[in-house]
N, C-alpha and C positions, 0 to 999 in steps of 0.2 A: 518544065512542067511542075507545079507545085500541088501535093495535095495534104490534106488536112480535115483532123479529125474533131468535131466539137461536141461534147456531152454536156446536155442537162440536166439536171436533176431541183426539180420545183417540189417544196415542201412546205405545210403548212405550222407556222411556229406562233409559239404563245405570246411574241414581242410584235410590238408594232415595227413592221419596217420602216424604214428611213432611210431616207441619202439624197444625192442630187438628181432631178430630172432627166433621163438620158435625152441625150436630142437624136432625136432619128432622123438616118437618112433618105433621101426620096426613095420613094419607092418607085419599082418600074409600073407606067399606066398605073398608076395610084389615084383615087379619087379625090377632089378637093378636100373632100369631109373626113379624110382619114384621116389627119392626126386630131380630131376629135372626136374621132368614133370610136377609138380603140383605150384602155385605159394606160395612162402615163406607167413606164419603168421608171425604177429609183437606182442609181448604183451606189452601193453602200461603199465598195472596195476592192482594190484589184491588189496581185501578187504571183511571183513568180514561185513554184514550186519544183522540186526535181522528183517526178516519176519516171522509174526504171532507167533513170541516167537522163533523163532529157530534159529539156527546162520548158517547163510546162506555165500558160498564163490561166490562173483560176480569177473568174471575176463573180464577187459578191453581189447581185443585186437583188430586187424587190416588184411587187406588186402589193399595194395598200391595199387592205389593212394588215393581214398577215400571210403573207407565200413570198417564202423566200425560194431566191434563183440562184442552184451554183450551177455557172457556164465555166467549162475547162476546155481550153482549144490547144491543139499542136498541130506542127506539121511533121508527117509520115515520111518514110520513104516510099509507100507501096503501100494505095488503101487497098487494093485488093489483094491484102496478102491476111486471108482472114484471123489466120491462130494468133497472128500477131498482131491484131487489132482487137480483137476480142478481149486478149489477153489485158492489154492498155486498157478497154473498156473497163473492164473488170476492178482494175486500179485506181482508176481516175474516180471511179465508182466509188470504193472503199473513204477515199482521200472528201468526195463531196457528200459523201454522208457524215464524217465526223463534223463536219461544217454547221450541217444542219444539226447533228445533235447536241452542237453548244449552245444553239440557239433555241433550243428546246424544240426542235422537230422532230417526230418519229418515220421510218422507213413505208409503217403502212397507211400513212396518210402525204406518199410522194408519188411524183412523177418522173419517170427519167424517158430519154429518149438522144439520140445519137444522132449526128448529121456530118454524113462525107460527102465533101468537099473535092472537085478538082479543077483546076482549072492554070491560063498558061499554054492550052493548047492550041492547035490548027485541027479546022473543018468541021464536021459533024461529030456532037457526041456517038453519034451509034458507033463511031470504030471502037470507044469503051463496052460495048455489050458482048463482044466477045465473052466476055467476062461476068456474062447475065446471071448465072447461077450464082455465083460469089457477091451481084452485087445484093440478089434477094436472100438469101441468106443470112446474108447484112445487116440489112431493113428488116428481116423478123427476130433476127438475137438467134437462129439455128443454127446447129452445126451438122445436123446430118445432110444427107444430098435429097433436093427437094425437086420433087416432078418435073418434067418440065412444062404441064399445064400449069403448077402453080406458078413459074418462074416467069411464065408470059404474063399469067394474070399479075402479079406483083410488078411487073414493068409496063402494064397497060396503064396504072394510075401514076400517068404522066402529063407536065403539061412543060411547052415550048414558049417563047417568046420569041426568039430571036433564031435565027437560020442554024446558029453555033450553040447553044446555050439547050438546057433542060433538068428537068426538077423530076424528080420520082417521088412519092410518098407514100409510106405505110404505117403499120399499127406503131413500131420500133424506132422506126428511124426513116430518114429521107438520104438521097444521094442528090446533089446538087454541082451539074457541071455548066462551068461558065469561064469562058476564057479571059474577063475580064478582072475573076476572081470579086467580083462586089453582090456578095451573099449577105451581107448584114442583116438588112432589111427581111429577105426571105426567112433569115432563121428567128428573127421577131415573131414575123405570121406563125411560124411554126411552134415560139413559145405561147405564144396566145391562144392556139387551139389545144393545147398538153394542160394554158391553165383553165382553159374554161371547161375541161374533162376534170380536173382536181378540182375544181368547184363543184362541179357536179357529183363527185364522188363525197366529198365531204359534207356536201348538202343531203344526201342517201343516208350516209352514216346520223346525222343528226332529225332526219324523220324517221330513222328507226327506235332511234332513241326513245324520242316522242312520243309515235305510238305506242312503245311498249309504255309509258307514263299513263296517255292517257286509256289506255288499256285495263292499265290495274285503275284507273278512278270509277269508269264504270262495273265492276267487278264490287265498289261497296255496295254493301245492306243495303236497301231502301231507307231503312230501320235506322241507320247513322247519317243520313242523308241528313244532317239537323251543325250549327255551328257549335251548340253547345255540346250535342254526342259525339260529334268530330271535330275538336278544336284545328285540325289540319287542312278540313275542309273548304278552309276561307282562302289558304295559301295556297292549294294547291288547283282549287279556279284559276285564281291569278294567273299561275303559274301555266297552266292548259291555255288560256286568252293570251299570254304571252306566248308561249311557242306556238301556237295559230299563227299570231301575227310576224311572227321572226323566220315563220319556212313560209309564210307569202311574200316578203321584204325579201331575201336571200334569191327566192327562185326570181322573183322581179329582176333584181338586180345582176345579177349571171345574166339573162336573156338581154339584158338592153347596154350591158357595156361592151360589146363587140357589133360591130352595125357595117357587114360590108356585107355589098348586094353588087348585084350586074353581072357584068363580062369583064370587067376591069381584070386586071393580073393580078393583084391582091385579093381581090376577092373570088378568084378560079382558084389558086395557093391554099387557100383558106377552107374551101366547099372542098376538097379532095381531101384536106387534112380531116376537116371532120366528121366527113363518110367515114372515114378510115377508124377513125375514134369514134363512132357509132354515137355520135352526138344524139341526131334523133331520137334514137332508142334510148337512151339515157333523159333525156327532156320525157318522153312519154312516162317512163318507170318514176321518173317525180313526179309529175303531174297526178298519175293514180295515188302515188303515196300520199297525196297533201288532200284529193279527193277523202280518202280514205280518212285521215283526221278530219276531215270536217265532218264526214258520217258521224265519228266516236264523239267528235266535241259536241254535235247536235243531241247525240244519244245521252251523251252527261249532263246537257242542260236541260233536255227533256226531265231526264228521271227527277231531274232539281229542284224541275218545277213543278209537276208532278207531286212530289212527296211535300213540297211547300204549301200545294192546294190542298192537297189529303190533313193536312195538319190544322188548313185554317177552315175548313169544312167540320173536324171535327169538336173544332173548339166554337163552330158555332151552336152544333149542336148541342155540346154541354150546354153554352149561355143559353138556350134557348130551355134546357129543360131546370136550369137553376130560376129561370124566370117563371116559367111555369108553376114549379113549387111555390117560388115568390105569392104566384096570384091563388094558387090554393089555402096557403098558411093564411092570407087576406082574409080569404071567401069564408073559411073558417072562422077569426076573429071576429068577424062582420056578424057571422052567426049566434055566436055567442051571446056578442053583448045587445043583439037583440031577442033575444029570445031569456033572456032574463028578467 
C-alpha cells in the first residue's frame, strides 16, 4: 500500500511564466473538448529537496500569464497519522513560499491546498473511513476533534467512479483513494479550481482598487471639472475607461477558460471542488463589484458632462450679450450721425 502526500501552493507573480506545455494525461470519462477547454500548464522546473530527512520532489510550474504553481509530492508512511502530516504540511509550506517569493509572489495573494493520496490497495475504500475523523480534519487544516455531524458532512462531498476507487473534496484539501495510484489528472482539476478561486480573488482585490480610484474622481468640485483647472483630469478618464475595460476583460476571461459541463467525471471533480470554493458566490460579489463601477463611471461622465454644458451655455450667454452691446453701440452711432 502506498500513500502520498501532495501540496500546492499557486501564487500570483510579477514575471511572465514560462516553460514547456505539460502534456496531460487522460482523464477518466473525460470529454472530447477537454484539453481545450481547460487552460494549458507550463512546467518551468523540477527538483529534489530534503524536508525533515526525506527527499522530497518540488515541481515548478505555471499558468500564463502570471500564477505560478509550486507542487511538492512525497510518500508517507501513514497519511492518517495527522501531527505528522501536518507538521510536513507546515514545511513543505515554508520551503514553497520561499519559491514563490523569488519570483516576486506574495503569501496574500496565494493558494495552497493539500491532496492525500492512497492507493495499492484491495476492495472498497470505505475500510479507510474508520479513520473518518482524521481524514476530515485533514481536508480542513483542523486540529481539534470535529463533530461528528461535520465529519459526515465533510465525507458526503464525495464522488466514485469505479467500485474500488473515490475522491472526497473540501475547502483544504481533498483525499483521493485509488488502487491504481493514477491521480494525476485529478490533482490538475483540483488545481484548476484553487486557480480559478485565485483569479477571482485577485480580480476582487483589483475592483477595489478601482473603485476606490473612481471613487475619489467623482468626489472633484464641479468647479475643476475643466482640463485647464485640473490638468490631471484628462489622465485620469483615461485612466477610469481603462479599468472599466481591464475588470470586464479579466472577469470575461476567468468565466470562459474553464468549460466543463455534464456528468462526465471531470466535470462532477470539478462542480464539487467549486461548491467547496464557493465559486458562485465569489462570481456574484464581482459581478456587483463591476456593476458598481459602472454606476461611478456613469456618475463621472455625467457630472463631465454636465459641467461641460454648464460651461458652453454660459459662454453663450456672454456671446449673446457682448453682441447685444454690439447692436446697441450701432443703434447709438446710427443716432448720432443722423441727428446731426
Amino acid at each position: 500500500m502506498k500513500h502520498q502526500l501532495t501540496v500546492l501552493l499557486l501564487g500570483e507573480v510579477r514575471r511572465s511564466v514560462r516553460g514547456q506545455i505539460f502534456q496531460r494525461k487522460p482523464l477518466k470519462s473525460a470529454p472530447h473538448y477537454f484539453e481545450i477547454s481547460v487552460p494549458n500548464q507550463v512546467i518551468i522546473n523540477e527538483d529534489k529537496v530534503d524536508i525533515d530527512g526525506r527527499e522530497v520532489v518540488v515541481q515548478v510550474k505555471g499558468y500564463a500569464p502570471d500564477i505560478l504553481v509550486v507542487q511538492t509530492s512525497l510518500e508517507v508512511p501513514n497519511i492518517f497519522d495527522r501531527e505528522r502530516i501536518s507538521i510536513l504540511e507546515t514545511h513543505i509550506l515554508e520551503h514553497a513560499y520561499e519559491i514563490l517569493n523569488k519570483n516576486g509572489g506574495k503569501k496574500e495573494t496565494s493558494e495552497t491546498y493539500s491532496v492525500f493520496t492512497v492507493s495499492g490497495y484491495e476492495g472498497d475504500p470505505d475500510q479507510f473511513f474508520v479513520n473518518a475523523d482524521i481524514i476530515a480534519s485533514l481536508l480542513k487544516s483542523e486540529k481539534l476533534k470535529l463533530d461528528p455531524d461535520e465529519v459526515n458532512y465533510t465525507l458526503a462531498a464525495q464522488i466514485k467512479y469505479a467500485e474500488n476507487d473515490a475522491t472526497i473534496i473540501d475547502w483544504d484539501g481533498a483525499f483521493i483513494f485509488d488502487p491504481e495510484g493514477d491521480v494525476e489528472a485529478t490533482i490538475e482539476l483540483l488545481t484548476l479550481a484553487n486557480l480559478q478561486l485565485l483569479r477571482y480573488r485577485i480580480l476582487d482585490r483589483q475592483l477595489d482598487e478601482r473603485l476606490e480610484h473612481m471613487a475619489d474622481l467623482v468626489k472633484i468640485p464641479q468647479s475643476k471639472f475643466s482640463f485647464r483647472a485640473n490638468p490631471q483630469l484628462k489622465e485620469n478618464l483615461k485612466k477610469a475607461l481603462k479599468h472599466r475595460m481591464e475588470s470586464v476583460t479579466s472577469f470575461r476571461t476567468v468565466e470562459r477558460e474553464i468549460k466543463l459541463i455534464g456528468d462526465w467525471y471531470s466535470a462532477r471533480i470539478y462542480d464539487i471542488a467549486t461548491k467547496k470554493f464557493k465559486i458562485s458566490e465569489w462570481r456574484n460579489l464581482l459581478k456587483e463589484k463591476m456593476e458598481a463601477i459602472e454606476g461611478i463611471y456613469s456618475i463621472f461622465i455625467e457630472n463631465f458632462t454636465l459641467s461641460s454644458k454648464d460651461r458652453a451655455e454660459f459662454l453663450q450667454i456672454i456671446l449673446f450679450f457682448i453682441l447685444q452691446i454690439g447692436w446697441l453701440v450701432l443703434i447709438i452711432l446710427e443716432f448720432q450721425y443722423f441727428t446731426k
